[in-house]
mmCIF entry with sequence, helices, sheets and N, C-alpha, C, O atoms, coordinates in Angstrom:
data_MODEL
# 
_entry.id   MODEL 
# 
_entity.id                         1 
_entity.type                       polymer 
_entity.pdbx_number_of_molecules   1 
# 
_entity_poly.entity_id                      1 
_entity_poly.type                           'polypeptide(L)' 
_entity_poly.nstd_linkage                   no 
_entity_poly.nstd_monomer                   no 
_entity_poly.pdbx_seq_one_letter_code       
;(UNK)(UNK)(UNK)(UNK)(UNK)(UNK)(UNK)(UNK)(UNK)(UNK)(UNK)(UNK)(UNK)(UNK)(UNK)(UNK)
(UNK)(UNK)(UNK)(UNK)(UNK)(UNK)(UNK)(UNK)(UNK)(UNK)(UNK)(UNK)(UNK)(UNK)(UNK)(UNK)
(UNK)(UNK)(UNK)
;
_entity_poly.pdbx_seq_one_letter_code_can   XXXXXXXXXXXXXXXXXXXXXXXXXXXXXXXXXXX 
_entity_poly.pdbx_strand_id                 A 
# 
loop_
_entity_poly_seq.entity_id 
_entity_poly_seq.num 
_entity_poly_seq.mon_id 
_entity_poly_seq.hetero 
1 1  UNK n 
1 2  UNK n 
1 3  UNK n 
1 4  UNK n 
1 5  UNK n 
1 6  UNK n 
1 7  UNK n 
1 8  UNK n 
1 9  UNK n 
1 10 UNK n 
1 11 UNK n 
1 12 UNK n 
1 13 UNK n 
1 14 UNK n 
1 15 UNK n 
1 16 UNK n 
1 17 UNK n 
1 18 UNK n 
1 19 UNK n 
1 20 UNK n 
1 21 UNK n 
1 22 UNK n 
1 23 UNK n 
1 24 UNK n 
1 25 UNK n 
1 26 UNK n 
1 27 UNK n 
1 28 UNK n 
1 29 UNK n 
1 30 UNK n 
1 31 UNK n 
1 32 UNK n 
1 33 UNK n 
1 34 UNK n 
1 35 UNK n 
# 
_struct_asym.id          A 
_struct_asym.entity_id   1 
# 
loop_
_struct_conf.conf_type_id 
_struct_conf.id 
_struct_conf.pdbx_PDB_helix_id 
_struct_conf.beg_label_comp_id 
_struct_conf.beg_label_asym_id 
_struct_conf.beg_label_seq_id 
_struct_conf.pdbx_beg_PDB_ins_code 
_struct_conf.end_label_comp_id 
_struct_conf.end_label_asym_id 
_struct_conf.end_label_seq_id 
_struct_conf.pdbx_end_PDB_ins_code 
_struct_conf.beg_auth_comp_id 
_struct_conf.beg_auth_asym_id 
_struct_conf.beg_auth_seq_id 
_struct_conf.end_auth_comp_id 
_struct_conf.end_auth_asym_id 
_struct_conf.end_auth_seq_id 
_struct_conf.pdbx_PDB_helix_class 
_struct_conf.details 
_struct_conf.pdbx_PDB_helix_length 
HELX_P HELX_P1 AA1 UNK A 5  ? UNK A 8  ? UNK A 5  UNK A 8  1 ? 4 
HELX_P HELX_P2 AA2 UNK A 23 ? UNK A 26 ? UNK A 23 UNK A 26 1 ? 4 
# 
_struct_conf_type.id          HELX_P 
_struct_conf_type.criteria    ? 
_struct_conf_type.reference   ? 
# 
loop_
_atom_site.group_PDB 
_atom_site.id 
_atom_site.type_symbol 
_atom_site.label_atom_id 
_atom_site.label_alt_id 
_atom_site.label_comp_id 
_atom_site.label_asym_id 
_atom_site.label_entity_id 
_atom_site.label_seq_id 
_atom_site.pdbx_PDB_ins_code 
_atom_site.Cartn_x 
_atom_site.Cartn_y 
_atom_site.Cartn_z 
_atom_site.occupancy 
_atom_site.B_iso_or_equiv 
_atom_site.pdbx_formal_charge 
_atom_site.auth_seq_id 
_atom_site.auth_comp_id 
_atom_site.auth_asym_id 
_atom_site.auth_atom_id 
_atom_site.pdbx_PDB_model_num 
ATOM 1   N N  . UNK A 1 1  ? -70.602 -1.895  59.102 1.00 0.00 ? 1  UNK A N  1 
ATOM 2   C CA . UNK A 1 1  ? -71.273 -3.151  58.819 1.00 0.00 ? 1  UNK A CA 1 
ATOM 3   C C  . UNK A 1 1  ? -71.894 -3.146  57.415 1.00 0.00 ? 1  UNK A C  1 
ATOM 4   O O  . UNK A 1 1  ? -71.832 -4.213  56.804 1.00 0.00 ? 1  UNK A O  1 
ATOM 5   N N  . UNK A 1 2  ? -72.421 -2.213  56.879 1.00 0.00 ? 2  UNK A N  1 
ATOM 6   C CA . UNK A 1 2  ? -72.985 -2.314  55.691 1.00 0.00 ? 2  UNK A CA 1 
ATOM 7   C C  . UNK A 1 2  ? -72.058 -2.083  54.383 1.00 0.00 ? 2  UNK A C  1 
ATOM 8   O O  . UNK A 1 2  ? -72.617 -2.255  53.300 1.00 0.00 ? 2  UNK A O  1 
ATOM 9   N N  . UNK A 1 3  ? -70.719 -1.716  54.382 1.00 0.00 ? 3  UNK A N  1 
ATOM 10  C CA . UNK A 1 3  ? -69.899 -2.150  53.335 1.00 0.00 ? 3  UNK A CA 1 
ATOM 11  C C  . UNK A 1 3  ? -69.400 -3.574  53.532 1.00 0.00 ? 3  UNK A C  1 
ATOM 12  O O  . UNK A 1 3  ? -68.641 -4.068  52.698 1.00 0.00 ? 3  UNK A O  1 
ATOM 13  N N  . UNK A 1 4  ? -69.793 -4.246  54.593 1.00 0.00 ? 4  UNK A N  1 
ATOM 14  C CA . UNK A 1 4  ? -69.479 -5.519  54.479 1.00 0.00 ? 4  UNK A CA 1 
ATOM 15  C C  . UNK A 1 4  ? -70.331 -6.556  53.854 1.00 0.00 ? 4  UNK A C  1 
ATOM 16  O O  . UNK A 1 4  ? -70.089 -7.618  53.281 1.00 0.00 ? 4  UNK A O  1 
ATOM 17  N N  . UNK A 1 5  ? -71.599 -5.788  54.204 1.00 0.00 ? 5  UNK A N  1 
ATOM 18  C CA . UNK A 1 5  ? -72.906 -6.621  53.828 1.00 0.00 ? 5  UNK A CA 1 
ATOM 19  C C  . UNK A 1 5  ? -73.047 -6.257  51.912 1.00 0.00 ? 5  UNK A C  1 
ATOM 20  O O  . UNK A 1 5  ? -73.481 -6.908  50.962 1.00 0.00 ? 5  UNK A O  1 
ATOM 21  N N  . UNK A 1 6  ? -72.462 -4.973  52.056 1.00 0.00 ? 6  UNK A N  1 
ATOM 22  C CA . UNK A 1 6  ? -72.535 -4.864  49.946 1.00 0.00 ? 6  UNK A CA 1 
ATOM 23  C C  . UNK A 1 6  ? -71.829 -5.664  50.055 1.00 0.00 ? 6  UNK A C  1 
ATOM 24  O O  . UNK A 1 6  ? -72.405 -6.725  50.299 1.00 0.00 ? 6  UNK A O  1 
ATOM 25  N N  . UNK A 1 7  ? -70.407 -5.771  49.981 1.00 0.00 ? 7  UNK A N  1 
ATOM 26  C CA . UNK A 1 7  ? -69.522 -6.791  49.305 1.00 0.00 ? 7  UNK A CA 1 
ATOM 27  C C  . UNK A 1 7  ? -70.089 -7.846  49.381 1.00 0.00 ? 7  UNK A C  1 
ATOM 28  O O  . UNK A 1 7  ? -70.184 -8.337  48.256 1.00 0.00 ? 7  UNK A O  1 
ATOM 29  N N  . UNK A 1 8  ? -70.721 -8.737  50.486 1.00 0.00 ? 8  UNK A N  1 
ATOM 30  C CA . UNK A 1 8  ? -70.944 -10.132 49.872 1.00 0.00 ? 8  UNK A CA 1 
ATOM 31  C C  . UNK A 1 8  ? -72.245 -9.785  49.464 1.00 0.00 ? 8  UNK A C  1 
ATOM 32  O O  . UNK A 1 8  ? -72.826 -10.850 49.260 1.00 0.00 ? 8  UNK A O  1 
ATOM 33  N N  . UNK A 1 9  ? -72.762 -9.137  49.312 1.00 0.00 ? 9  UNK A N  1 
ATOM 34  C CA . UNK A 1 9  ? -74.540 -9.556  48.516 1.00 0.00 ? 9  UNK A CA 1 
ATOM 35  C C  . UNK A 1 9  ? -74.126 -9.164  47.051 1.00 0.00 ? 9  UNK A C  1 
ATOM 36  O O  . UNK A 1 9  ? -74.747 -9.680  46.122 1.00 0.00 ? 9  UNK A O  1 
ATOM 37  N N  . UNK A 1 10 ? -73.046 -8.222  46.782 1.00 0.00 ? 10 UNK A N  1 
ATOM 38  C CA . UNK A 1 10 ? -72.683 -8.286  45.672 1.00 0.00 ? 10 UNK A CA 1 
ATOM 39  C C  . UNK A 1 10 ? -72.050 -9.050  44.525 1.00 0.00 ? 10 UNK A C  1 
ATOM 40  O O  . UNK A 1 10 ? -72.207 -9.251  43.321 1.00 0.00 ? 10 UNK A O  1 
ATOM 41  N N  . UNK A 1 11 ? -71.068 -9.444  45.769 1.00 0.00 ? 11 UNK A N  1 
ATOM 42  C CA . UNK A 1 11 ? -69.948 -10.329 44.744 1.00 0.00 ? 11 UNK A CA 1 
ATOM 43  C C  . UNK A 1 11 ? -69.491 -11.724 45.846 1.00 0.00 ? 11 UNK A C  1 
ATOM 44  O O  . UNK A 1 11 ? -68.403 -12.294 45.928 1.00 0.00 ? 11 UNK A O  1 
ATOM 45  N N  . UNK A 1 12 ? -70.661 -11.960 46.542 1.00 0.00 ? 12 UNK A N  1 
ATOM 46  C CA . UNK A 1 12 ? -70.015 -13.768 46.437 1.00 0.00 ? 12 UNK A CA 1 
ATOM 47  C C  . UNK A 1 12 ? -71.050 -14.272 47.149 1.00 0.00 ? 12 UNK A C  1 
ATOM 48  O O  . UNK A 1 12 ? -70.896 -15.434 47.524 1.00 0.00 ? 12 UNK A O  1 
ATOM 49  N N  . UNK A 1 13 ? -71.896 -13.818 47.394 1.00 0.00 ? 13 UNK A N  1 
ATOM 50  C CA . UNK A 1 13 ? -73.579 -14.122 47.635 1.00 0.00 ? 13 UNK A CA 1 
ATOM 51  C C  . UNK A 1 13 ? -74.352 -14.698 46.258 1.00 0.00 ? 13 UNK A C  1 
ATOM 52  O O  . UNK A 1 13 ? -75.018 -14.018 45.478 1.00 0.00 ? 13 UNK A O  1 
ATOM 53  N N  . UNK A 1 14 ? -74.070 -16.186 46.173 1.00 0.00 ? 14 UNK A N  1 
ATOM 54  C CA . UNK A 1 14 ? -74.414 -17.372 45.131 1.00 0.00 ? 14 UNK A CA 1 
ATOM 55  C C  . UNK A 1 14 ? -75.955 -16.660 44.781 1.00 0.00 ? 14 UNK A C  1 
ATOM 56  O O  . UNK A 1 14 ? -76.566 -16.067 45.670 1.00 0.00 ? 14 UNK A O  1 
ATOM 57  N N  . UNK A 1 15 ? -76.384 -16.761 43.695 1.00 0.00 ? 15 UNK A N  1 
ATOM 58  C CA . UNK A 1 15 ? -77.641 -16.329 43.284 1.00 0.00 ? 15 UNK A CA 1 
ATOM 59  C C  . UNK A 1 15 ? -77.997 -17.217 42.793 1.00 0.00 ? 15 UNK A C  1 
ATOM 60  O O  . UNK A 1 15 ? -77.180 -17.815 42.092 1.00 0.00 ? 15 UNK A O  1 
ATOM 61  N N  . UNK A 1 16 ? -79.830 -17.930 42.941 1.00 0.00 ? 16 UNK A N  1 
ATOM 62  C CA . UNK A 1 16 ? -79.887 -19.081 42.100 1.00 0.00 ? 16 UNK A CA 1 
ATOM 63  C C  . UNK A 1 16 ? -80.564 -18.531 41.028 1.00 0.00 ? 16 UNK A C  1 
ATOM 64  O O  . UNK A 1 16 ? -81.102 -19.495 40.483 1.00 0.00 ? 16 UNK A O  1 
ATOM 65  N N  . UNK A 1 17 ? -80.903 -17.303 40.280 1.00 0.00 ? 17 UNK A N  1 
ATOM 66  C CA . UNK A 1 17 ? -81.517 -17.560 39.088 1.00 0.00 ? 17 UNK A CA 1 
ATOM 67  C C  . UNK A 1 17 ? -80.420 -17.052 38.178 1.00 0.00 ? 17 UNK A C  1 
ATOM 68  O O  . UNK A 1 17 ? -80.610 -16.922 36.969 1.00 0.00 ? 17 UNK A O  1 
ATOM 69  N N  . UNK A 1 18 ? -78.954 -16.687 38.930 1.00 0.00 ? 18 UNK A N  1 
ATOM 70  C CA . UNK A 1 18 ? -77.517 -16.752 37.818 1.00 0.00 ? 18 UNK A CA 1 
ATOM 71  C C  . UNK A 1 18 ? -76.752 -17.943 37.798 1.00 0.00 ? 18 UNK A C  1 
ATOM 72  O O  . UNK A 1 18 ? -75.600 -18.007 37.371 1.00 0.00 ? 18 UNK A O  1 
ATOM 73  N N  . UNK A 1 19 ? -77.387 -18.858 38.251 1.00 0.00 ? 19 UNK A N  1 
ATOM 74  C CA . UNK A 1 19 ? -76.962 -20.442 38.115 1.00 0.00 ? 19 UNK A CA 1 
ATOM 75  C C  . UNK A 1 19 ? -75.599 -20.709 39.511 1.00 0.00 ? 19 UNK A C  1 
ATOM 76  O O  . UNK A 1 19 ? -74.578 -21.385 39.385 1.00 0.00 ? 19 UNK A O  1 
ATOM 77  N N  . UNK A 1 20 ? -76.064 -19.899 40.806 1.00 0.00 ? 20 UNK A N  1 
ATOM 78  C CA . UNK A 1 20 ? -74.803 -20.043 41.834 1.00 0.00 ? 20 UNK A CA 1 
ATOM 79  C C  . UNK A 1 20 ? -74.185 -18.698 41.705 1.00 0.00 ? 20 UNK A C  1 
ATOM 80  O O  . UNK A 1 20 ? -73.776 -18.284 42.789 1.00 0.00 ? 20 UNK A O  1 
ATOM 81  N N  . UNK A 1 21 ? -74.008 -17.948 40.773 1.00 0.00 ? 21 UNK A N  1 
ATOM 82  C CA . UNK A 1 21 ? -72.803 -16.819 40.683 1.00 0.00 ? 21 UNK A CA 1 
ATOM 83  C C  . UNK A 1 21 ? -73.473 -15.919 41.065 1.00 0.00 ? 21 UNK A C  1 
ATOM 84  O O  . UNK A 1 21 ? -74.660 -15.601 40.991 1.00 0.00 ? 21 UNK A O  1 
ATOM 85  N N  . UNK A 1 22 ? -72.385 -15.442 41.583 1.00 0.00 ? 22 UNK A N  1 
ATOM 86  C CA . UNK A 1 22 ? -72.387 -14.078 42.274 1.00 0.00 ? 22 UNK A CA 1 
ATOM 87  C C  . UNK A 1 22 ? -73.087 -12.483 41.293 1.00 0.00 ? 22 UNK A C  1 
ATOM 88  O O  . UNK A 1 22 ? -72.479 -11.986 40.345 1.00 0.00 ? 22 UNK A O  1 
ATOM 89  N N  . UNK A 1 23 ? -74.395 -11.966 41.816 1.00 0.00 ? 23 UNK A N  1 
ATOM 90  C CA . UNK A 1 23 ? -74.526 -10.610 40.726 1.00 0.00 ? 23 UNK A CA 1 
ATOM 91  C C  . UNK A 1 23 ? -73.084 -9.876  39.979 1.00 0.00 ? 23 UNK A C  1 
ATOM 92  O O  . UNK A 1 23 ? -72.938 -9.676  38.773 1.00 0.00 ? 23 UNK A O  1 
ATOM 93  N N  . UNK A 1 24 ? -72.247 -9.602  40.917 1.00 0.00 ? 24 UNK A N  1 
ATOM 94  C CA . UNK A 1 24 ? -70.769 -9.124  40.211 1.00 0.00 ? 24 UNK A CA 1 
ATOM 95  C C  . UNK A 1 24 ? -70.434 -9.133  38.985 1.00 0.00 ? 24 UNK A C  1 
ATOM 96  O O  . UNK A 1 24 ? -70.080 -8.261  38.192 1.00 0.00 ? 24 UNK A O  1 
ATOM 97  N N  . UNK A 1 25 ? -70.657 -10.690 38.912 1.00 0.00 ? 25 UNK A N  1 
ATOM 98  C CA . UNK A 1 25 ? -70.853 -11.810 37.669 1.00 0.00 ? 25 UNK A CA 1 
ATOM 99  C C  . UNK A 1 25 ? -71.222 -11.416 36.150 1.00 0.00 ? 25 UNK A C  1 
ATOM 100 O O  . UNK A 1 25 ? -70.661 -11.757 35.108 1.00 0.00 ? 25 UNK A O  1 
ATOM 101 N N  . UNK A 1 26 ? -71.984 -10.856 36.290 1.00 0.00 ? 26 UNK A N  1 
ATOM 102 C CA . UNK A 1 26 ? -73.125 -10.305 35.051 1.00 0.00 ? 26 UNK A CA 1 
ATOM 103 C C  . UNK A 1 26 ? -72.239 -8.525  34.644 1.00 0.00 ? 26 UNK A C  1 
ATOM 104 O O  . UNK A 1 26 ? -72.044 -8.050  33.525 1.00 0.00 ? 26 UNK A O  1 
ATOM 105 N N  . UNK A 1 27 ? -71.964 -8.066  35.671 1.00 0.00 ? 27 UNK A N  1 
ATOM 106 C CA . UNK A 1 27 ? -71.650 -6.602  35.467 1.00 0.00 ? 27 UNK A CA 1 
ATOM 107 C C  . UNK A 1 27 ? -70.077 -6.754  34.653 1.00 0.00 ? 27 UNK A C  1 
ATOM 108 O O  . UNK A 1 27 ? -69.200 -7.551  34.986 1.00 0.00 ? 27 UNK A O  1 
ATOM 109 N N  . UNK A 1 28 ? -70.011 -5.923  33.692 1.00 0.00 ? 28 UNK A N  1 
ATOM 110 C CA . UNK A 1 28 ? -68.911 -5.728  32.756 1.00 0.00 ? 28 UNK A CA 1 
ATOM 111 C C  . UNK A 1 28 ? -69.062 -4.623  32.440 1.00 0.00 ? 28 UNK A C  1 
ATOM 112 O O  . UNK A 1 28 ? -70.137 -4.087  32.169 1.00 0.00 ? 28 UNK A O  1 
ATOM 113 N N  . UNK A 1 29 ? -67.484 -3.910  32.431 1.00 0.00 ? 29 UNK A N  1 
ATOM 114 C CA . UNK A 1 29 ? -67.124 -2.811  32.104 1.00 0.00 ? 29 UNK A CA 1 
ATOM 115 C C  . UNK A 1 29 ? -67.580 -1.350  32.909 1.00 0.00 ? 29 UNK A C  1 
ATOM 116 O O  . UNK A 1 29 ? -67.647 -0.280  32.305 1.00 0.00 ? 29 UNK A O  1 
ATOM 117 N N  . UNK A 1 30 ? -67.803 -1.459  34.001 1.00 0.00 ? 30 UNK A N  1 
ATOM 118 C CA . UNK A 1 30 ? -68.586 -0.616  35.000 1.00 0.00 ? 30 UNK A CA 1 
ATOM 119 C C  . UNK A 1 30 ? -67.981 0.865   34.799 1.00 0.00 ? 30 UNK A C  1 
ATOM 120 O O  . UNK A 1 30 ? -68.728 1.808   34.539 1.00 0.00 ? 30 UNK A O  1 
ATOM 121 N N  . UNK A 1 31 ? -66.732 1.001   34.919 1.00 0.00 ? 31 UNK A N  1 
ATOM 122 C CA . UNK A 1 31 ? -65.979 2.050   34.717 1.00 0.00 ? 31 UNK A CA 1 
ATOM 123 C C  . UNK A 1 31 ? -65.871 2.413   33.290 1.00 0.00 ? 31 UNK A C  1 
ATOM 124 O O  . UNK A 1 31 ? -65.109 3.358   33.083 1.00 0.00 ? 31 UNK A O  1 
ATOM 125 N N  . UNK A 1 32 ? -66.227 2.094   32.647 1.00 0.00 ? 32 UNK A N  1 
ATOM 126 C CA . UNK A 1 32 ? -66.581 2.081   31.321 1.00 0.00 ? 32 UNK A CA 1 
ATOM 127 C C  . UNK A 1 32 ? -64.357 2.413   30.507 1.00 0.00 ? 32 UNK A C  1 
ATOM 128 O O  . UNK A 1 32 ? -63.794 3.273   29.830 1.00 0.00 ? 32 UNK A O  1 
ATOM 129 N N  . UNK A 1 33 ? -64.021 1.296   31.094 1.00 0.00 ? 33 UNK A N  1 
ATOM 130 C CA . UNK A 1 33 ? -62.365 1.500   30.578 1.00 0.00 ? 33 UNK A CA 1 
ATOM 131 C C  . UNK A 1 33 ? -62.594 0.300   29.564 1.00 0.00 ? 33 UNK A C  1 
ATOM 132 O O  . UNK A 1 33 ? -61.545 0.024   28.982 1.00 0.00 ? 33 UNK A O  1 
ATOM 133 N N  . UNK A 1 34 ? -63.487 -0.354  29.253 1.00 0.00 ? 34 UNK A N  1 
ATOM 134 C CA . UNK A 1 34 ? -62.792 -1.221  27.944 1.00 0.00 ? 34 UNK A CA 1 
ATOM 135 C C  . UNK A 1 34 ? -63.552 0.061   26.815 1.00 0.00 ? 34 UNK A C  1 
ATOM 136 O O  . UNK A 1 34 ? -64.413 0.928   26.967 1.00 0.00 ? 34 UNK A O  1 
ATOM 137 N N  . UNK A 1 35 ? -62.680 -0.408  25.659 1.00 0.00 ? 35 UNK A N  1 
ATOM 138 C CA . UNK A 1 35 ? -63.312 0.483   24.477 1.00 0.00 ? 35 UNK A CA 1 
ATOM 139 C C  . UNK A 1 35 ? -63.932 -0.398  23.145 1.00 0.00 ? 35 UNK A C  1 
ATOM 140 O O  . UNK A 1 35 ? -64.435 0.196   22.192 1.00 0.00 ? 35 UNK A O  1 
# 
């Protein structure tokens, strides 16, 4: 139950102080593969 509950609080659980979007949203490059 609780990898179900990360996935949506992470990435499609609307946030209102990111204007609706999902935290996911904001995170770039996590794996650090862009250069």
């Amino acid at each position: 139950a609780l990898p179900h509950w990360l996935n949506h609080y992470n990435r499609t659980r609307p946030h209102s102080s990111l204007g609706g979007q999902p935290p996911i949203s904001r995170v770039h490059n996590v794996r650090g593969q862009d250069s």
